[in-house]
N, C-alpha and C positions, 0 to 999 in steps of 0.2 A: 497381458501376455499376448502380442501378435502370434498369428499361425506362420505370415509371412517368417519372422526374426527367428521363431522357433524352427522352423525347414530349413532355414538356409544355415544354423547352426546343427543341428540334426545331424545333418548330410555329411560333417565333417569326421574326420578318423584322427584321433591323436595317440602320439607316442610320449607318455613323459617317461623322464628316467634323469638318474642321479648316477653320479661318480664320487665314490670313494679311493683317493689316489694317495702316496707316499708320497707327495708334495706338488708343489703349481710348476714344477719345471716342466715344459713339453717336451726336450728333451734327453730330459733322464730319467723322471719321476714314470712310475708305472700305477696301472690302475689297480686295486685291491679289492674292490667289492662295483657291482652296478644294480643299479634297481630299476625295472623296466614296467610302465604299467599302458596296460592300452583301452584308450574311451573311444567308443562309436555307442552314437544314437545316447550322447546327453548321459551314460552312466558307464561307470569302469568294468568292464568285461574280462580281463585278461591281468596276469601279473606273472613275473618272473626277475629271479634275483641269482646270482652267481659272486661267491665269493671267488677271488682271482689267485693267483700264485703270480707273484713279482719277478720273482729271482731277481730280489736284492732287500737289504735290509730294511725294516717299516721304522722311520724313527718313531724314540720314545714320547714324542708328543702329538703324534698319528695315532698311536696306539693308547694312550691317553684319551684322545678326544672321540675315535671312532670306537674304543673299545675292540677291538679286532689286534689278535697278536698274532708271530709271526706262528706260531703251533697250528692257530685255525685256518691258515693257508696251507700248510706245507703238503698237504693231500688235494688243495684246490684243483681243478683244471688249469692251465695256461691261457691267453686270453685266444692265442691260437687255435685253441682247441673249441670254443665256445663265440671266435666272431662270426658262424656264418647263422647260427641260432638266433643271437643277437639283433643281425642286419635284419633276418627274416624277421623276427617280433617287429622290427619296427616297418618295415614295410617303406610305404609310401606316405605314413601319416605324419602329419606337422607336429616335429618334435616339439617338448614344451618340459623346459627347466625351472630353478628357480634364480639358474643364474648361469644363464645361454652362455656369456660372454666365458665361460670357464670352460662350462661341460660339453658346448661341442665344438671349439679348435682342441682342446684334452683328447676327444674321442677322435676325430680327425687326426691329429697329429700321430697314433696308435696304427692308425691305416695304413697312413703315411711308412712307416717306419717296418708295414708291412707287406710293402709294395701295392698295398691294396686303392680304390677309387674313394676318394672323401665325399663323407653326405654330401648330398645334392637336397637334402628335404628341406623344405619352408622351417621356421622356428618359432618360437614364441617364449618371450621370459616371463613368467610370473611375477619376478622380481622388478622388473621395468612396469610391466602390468601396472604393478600397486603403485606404483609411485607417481604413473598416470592420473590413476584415479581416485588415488586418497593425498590432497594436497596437504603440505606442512606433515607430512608422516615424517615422524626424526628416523625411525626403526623400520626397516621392512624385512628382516630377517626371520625365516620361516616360524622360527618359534613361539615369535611375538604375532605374527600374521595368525598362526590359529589359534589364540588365546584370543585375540579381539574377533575375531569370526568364532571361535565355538566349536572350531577344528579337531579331531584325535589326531595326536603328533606321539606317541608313546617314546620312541629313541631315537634324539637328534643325533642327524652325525652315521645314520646306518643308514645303506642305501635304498634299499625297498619303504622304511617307513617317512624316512625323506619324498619319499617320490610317491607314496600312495598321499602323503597331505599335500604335497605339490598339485599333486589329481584333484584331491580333495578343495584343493584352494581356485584350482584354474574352474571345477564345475560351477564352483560358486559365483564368479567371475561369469560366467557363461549364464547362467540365470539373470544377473545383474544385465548384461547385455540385450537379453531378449524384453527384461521389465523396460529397458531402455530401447525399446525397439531400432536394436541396428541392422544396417540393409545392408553394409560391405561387409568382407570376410577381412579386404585390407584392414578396418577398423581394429581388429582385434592384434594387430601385430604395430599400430600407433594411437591409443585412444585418447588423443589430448584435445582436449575443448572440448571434449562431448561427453564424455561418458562421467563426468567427478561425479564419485558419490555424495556430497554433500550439496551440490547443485542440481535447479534445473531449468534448462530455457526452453523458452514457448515466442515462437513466431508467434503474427497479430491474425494470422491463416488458423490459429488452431480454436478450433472449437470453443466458447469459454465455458461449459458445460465440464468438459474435458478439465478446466484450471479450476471450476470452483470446486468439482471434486476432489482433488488432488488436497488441495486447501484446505477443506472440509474434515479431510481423512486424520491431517497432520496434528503433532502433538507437542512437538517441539519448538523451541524460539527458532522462530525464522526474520528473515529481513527479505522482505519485496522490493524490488526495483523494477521501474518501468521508463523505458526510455524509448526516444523517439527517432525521427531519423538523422543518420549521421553519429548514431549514442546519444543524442542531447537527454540528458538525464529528465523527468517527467514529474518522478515521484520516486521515493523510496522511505521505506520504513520497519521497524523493527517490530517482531510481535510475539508474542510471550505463547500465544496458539491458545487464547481464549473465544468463546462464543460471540463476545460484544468486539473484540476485538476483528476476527475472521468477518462478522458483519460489515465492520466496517470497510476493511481492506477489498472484499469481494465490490463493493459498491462502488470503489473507486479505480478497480478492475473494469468494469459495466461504464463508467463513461471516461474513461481515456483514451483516448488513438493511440493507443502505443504498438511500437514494429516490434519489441522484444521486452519477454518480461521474465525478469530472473527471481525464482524462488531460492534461495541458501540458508541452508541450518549455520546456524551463528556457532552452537554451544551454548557460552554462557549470554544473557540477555544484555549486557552491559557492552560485552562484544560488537551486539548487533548495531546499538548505539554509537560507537565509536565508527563502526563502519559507513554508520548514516549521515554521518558528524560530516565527512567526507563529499560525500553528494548537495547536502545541505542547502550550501551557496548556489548549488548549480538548480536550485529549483524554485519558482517562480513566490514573488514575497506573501501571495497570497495563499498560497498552498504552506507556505514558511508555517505562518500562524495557526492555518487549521490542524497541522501537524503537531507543533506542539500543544495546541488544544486538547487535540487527541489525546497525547501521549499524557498528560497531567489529567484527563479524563480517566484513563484506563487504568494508572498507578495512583490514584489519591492524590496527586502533587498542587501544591496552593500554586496559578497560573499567576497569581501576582507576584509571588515573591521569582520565580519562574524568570517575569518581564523585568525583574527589578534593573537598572542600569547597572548597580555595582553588583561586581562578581563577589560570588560566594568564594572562601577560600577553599581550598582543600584541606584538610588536618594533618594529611599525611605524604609522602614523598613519593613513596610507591605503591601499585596493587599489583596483586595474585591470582589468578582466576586459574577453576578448571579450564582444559582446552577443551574444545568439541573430541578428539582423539583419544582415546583411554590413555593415561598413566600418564600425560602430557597436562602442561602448565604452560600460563601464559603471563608477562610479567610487563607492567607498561611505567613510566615516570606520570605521574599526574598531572606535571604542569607541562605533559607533552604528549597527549593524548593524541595517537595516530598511527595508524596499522606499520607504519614505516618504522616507528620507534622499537616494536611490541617485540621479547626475544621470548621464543618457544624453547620449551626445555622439559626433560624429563630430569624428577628426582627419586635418590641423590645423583643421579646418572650424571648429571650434569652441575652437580653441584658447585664446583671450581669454577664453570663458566658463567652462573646466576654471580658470584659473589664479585668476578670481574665487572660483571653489566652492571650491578650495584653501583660497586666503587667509581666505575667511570662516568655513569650518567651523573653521581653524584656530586663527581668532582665539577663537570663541567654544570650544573646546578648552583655550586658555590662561585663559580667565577662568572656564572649569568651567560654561560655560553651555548647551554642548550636550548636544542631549536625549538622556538615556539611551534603550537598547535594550529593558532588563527584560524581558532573556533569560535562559531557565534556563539554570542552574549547568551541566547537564551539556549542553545545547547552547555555551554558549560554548566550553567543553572542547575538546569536539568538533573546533569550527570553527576554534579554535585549531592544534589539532594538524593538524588534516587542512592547512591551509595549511601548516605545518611540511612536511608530504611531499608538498604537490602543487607544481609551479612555473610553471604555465599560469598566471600574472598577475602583475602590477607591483606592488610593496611601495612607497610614497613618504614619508619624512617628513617632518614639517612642521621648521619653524625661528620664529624668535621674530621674524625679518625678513621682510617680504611676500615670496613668490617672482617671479620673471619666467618670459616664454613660454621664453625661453634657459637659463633652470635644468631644465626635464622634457624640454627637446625631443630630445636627447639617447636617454636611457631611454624616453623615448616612441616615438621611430623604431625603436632597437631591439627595444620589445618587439612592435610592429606588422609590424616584419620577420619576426621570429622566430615570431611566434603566428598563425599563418595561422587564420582561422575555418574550422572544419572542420564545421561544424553542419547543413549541408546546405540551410539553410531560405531564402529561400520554396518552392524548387522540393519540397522534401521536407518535407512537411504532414503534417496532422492532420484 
């Protein structure tokens, strides 16, 4: 944790809050509850919540989902009565929602309507936030944001507890920043290329004392990349975050010139592999072989059958894997192993749309029209065998009949029982 990162976030004042309104009209809809909470100096200070009186009727599916009837308004204040409390809680500090693009033209358009001046204050969505910096997130909707962070959310949909886990979510965010030592404030209102939690780059400027620690600390499958100038790919490799393993990778850290070296949490290890599958041809034939040396060193793998010319088959049509993301899956074709192929999906959330991906790749499998991988010989090998002795994923094959959700649901609950995500992420970054 810099002192610089930590000051220059310190220094700042935030206003989060939430709107509970009788619908997304700006305008007709009126506001019904708002939750206002205020951060300076890195911790929540301040909180204030006002149920609203509409003057007009809350539909039945507002009142449904916010829990809020028209009873527990009909004593509220006006919003009249309560905007200049409001303007003053929030000050001058940089509002922060979970989903700006709603809640302040909503609050704006109220001004408006009441001859009054619209925010003029900087903003920030949490919701944009996440999506920044947790790539392939299918969900960023508050609920799910603090179950994978470890968040108290006690009543979604109410505006004070909405907007203290928004606080809750953005402080979080805000620590992430400082371990990531950022130097602009702009950052935080665009954090793309820099801040993914699942990654991290290092110029050839940084210390490597600095990377082997880092290295050293981790515990997760990761995949290194080292490239040179212009991106020419150097080296890249997937690593399970073993002792003999991290030996080696650090050594080949120590004599590379590389301009940029990317560390990435894979999730699953097989992952890493397919990622690496990718780089592969881009790296020099002599490093080719030490690599897979390695790799058949590290997993038990016989390096001969490894180099054999004839490809091993696969057994099966399709695989399953945990994703790196909680409650998330990842699903690839075998005979087309390549991050372009791969569909991310939560189950059964997405079940309809797993069983299209099925049916489609499958079809065009039968007609030979899916796109090859034009992966080396001794990667497919590889990735062959190492499925042969790993069983952390679902094997599925196709049929010449379209399948149903009621053909995988089956082996899909089971393997979702059985393969608990153990990957630690988002709480456990990069």
């Amino acid at each position: 944790m810099t002192n610089t990162s930590y000051q220059l976030l310190n220094e700042l004042s935030f206003c989060v809050f939430d709107l509970e309104t009788t619908g997304g009209n700006h305008f007709n809809d009126k506001i019904i509850e708002i939750g206002l909470v205020k951060i300076e100096n890195l911790k929540i200070v301040d909180q204030k919540s006002f149920l609203i009186k509409p003057e007009m009727h809350i539909p039945d599916f507002i009142q449904k989902l916010t829990s809020i009837k028209e009873s527990d308004v009909n004593d509220a204040p006006l919003i009249e009565d309560v905007m200049d409390e409001i303007l003053e809680f929030m000050g001058d500090s940089i509002l922060v929602a979970h989903n700006t693009s709603f809640d302040v033209p909503f609050f704006n358009s109220v001004l408006r309507r009441m001859n009054r001046a619209e925010l003029t204050n900087k903003s920030i969505c949490t919701n944009l936030m996440t999506k920044y910096m947790i790539p392939n997130l299918l969900s960023s909707n508050l609920n799910y944001m603090c179950k994978i962070f470890n968040l108290k959310h006690q009543k979604a949909h109410r505006a004070l507890d909405d907007t203290l886990a928004s606080a809750e979510l953005l402080l979080k965010y805000l620590t992430i920043f400082i371990h990531k030592n950022i130097h602009k404030v702009n950052s935080l209102y665009y954090p793309k290329n820099k801040f993914e939690l699942d990654r991290i780059n290092f110029k050839k400027e940084t210390p490597l004392i600095e990377i082997i620690e880092l290295i050293e600390s981790l515990t997760t499958p990761l995949i290194i990349t080292l490239k040179g100038i212009e991106g020419v790919v150097l080296f890249s490799m997937p690593i399970l975050s073993s002792p003999i393993e991290k030996k080696y990778i650090i050594q080949k850290i120590q004599e590379t010139s590389f301009e940029i070296l990317t560390i990435k949490m894979t999730g699953p290890f097989f992952q890493g592999l397919i990622e690496m599958s990718s780089y592969f041809p881009k790296i020099s034939e002599v490093l080719q072989k030490e690599i897979i040396e390695k790799l058949c060193e590290f997993h038990d793998i016989d390096q001969m059958i490894v180099n054999s010319k004839d490809l091993i088959n696969f057994n099966f049509d399709f695989l399953i894997m945990n994703h790196l993301i909680p409650e998330q899956f990842v699903i690839y074709p075998l005979k087309s192993l390549h991050h372009k192929m791969e569909l991310v999906f939560r189950y059964p959330t997405h079940q309809n749309k797993l069983v299209q991906y099925i049916n489609s790749k499958s079809t065009r499998m039968a007609q030979d029209k899916l796109k090859k991988d034009h992966m080396a010989p001794v990667m497919h090998n590889f990735l062959a065998i190492f499925l042969q002795k790993n069983t952390e994923h679902l094997l599925i094959n196709s049929s010449s009949q379209k399948i149903l959700p009621t053909d995988i649901q089956i082996p899909l609950e089971n393997f979702v029982s059985s393969n608990p995500n153990r990957f630690g992420f988002p709480q456990r970054y990069l």
